[in-house]
N, C-alpha and C positions, 0 to 999 in steps of 0.2 A: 400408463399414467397413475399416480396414486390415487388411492380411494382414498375420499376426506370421510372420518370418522369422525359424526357426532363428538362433542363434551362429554355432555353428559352420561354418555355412553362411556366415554375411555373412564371418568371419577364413577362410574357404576362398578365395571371391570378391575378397576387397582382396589379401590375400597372390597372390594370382596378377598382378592387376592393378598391383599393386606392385613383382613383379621384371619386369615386361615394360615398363612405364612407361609404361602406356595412360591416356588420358584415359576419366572415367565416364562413360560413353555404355551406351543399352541394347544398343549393340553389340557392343560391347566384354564388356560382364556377360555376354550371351549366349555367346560366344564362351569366355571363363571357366568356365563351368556346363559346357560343352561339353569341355572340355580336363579339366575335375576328372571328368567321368563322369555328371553331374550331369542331372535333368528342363530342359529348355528351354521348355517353355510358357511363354506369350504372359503367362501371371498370374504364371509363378515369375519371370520374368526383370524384370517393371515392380514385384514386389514387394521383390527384392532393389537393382534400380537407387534405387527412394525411400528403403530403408532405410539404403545407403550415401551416398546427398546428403545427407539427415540428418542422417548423422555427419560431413560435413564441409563442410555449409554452417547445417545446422539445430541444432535441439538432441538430435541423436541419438535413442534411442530415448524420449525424454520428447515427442517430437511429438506425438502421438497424445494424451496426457495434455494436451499445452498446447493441443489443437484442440477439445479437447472440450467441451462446453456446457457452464458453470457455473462450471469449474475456476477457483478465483480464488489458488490455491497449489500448488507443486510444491514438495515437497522431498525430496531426494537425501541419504542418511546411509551415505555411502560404496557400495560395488558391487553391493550385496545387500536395502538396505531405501530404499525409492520411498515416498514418500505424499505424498497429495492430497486439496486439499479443496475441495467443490461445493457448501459451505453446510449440510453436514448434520455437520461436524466430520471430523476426520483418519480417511482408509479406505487401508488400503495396498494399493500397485498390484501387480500381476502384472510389472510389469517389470523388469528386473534387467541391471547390466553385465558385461561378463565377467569383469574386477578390478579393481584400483585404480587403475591407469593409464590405461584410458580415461573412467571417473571425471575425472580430474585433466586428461587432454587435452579434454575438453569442458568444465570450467571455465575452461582455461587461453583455450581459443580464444571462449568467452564473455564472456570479461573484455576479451580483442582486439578481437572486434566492439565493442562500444562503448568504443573507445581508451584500455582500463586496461591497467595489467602484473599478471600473475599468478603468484609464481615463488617461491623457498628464500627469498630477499632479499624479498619482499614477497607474504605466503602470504595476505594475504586480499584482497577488493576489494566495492565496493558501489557497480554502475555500472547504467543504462538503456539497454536495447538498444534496439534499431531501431525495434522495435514498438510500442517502449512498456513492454516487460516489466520489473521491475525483478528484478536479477540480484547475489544473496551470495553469496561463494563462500569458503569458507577452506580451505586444503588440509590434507595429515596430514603430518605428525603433530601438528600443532598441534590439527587437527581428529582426533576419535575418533567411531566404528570408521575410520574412513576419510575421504578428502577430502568435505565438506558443500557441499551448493549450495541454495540458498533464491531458490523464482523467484515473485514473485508479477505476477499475469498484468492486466494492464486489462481489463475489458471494451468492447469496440466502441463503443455506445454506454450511456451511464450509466444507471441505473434511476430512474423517478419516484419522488416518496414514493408515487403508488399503487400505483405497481408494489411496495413497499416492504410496503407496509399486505397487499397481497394474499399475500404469503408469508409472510408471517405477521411481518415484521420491529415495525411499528408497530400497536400497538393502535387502535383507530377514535378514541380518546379522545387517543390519543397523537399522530397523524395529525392533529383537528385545531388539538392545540397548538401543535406542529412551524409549521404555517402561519399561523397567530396569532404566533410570534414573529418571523415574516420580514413578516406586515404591519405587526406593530409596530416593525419596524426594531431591535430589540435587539438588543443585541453580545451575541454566544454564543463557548460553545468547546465541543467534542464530545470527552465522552474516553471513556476505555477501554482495554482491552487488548489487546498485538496481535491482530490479524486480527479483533478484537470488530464492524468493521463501520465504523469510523471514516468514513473518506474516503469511501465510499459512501453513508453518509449525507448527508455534508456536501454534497457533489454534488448528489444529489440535492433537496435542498434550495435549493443557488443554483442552478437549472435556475427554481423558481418563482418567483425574483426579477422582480422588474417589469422587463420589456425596455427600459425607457429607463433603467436604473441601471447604470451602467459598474463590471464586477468587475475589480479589480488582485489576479492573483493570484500567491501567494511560496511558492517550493515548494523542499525539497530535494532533488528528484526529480521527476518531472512526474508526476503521479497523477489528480491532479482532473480532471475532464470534463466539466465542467457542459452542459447542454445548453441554451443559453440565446447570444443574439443577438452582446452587447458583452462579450467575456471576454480581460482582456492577462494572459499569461503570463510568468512571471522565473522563472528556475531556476536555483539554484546550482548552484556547480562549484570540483572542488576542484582543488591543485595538480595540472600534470606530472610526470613523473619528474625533471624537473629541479627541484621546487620552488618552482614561480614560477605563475602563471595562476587562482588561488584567486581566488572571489568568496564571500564567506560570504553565509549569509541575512543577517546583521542589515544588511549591507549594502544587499540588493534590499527589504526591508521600507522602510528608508528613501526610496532611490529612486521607490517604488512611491508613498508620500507627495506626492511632487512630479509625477504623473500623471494628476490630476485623478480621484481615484478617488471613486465613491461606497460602492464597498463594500471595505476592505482584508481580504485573506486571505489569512490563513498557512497554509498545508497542513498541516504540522506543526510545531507547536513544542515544539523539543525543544533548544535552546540559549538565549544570551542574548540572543539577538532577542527574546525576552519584553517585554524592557525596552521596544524601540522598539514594538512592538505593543502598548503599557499606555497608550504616551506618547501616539498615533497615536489611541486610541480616549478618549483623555480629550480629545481637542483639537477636538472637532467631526464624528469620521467616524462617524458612528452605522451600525450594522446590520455591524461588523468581523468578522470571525470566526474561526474555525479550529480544530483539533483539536490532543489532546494526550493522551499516555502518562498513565493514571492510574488504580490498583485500584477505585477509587470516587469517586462525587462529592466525599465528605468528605474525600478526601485533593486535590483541586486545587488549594484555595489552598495549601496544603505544597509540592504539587511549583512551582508558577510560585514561588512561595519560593526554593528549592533551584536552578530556572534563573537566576535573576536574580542570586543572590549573587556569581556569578563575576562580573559585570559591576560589581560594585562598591556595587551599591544595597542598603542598608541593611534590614533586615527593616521597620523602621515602614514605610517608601518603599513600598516592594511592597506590602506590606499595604492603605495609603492610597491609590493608584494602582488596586489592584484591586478596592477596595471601589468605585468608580466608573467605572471602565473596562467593566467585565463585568453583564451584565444576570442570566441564566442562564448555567447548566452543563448539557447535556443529556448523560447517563451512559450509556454501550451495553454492555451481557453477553452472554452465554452461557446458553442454558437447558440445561439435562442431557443433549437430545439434539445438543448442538451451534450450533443455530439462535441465530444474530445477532438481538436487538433491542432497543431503546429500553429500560430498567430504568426511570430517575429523571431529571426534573426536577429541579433545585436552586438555590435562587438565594445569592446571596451576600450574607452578614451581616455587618456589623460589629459588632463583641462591647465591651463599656466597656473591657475592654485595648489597643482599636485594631486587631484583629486580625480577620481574615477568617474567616469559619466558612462551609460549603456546608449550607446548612438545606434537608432536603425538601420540595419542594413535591406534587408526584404519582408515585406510582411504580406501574409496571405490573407487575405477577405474571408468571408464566414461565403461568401456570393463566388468565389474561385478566383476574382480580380486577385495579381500580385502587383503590388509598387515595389519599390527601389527606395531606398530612404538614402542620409548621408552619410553613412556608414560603408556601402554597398564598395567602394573604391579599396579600403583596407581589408572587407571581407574578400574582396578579389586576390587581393597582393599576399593575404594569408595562407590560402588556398591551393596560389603558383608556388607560394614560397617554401 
């Protein structure tokens, strides 16, 4: 377990090391402790030497929080409030920084590592670090109480649906429709609200894709992990500071077209890449997929609406494009104690005005109860079909 090292103890130890201009070595630390008056054992001197690498090669004192099992969120709300979440919902941490500036110099130098700028001229950024981590930052005053950092963490490797099913995310009923719609190859799309579980669903799910189907997968940040043989990866990226070097999604959703793909997959959609991902799954690529921001299943053909517009297509267009495109919607929530899982099944209707409706087909209780909604007939004939 980490030794928590005092404050004012690490700003005693840097401050000294700072006007001498030693390099971090436990010799050095030692030598510091020694010069302030300080215990020099063998545990103080390796416990203050990892807590200062940390603050300036790591992530400071949220290490500990990002090593720990489960964590699949850190977030920072300025120098005083830490919280983190393990799947049981947001618990705040014992951790805290000294103020706002080193707040703000740990986002700044986490924006660096993965080659953003963070500064008065550009206070926020949303970059992937080394790890894998995905890393938000906005500073203050823009941000209140204080500069905000938002890290959310990968896991190593991804979770099965069993694995899924046993923590209770999928009901057994729910577990094995999930796999019944990847034998039957239906285009899906996973929504929910953040942190609701999205992306680790979806993972988890093209992990049990048949190993002779090649995934092209379209991310705006590299998230997905699928555990599974044949997986090509595209990841957007935005301009430099000069402007220039931007590759948008709808871009890599196209490309990924021309790759000989049998399963295309947008990580997230959350722009006008909708379009190409409507167009992609009406053309022949069955079993497409990917997730998306949405309160409920009834609200998804509204939002791919809402994306789509800016690109110029017409409400009939989208509507008509999705009544065909999309097999299911599989819906993920929250139960009261926080826990990630599966809600609803829903598949997509078209209504005599042309328009898309998300009709329930089965939906699980936070309590284990499942119903059968009016949907449950087409999600049948989809399945055989």
């Amino acid at each position: 377990m980490t030794r928590v090292v005092p404050t004012e103890l690490l700003e005693e130890v840097r401050d000294k090391l700072a006007r001498d201009g030693h390099l971090l070595t436990p010799q050095r630390v030692a030598e510091a402790l020694r010069a302030a008056g300080r215990p020099v054992g063998d545990a103080t001197v390796l416990a203050v030497h990892e807590a200062l690498l940390a603050d300036v090669t790591g992530a400071g004192p949220l290490d500990p929080l990002l090593r720990q099992e489960g964590v699949t969120d850190v977030l920072v709300n300025g120098a005083d409030s830490v919280w983190f979440d393990r799947g049981h919902g947001l618990e705040r941490a014992e951790v805290t920084f000294p103020d706002e500036d080193a707040v703000r110099r740990l986002a700044q130098r986490l924006a660096s590592s993965g080659g953003r700028r963070l500064d008065d001229a550009s206070p926020h950024v949303d970059v992937r670090l080394r790890d894998g981590t995905r890393c938000h930052a906005v500073l203050a005053p823009v941000a209140r109480p204080g500069t905000v950092i938002s890290l959310r963490v990968p896991r190593p490797t991804g979770w099965s649906l069993t694995e899924l099913a046993e923590r209770g995310s999928l009901a057994a009923e729910a577990l094995a429709l999930t796999r019944r719609v990847l034998n039957a190859r239906l285009s899906f799309l996973v929504s929910g609200g953040t942190g609701s579980g999205k992306t680790t669903l979806l993972a988890a799910m093209l992990g049990e894709v048949d190993p002779d189907q090649r995934l092209v997968l379209v991310e705006d940040s590299s998230e997905l992990r699928p555990t599974h043989p044949h997986v090509v990866g595209l990841e957007a990226r935005v301009a430099n500071v000069e402007g220039v070097g931007e590759i948008p999604m709808r871009t890599l959703v196209r490309q990924a077209l021309r790759m000989r793909p049998d399963r295309v997959v947008v990580g997230e959609v959350r722009g006008i890449e909708v379009v190409d991902l409507l167009a992609a799954l009406n053309t022949g690529h069955e079993g497409g997929c990917g997730t998306l921001h949405a309160n409920s299943a009834a609200d998804v053909p509204a939002r791919i609406e809402a994306l789509a517009l800016p690109a110029g297509m017409g409400r009939d267009a989208v509507h008509s494009q999705l009544a065909s495109a999309i097999d299911v919607f599989l819906h993920l929530g929250r139960d009261r104690g926080g826990r990630r899982r599966l809600a609803e099944l829903a598949v997509p209707v078209r209504g005599r005005d042309g328009f898309v409706e998300a009709v329930t087909a089965v939906s699980f209780g936070a309590d284990g109860t499942v119903r059968e909604g009016p949907g449950i007939g087409r999600l049948a004939d989809r399945l055989s079909g």
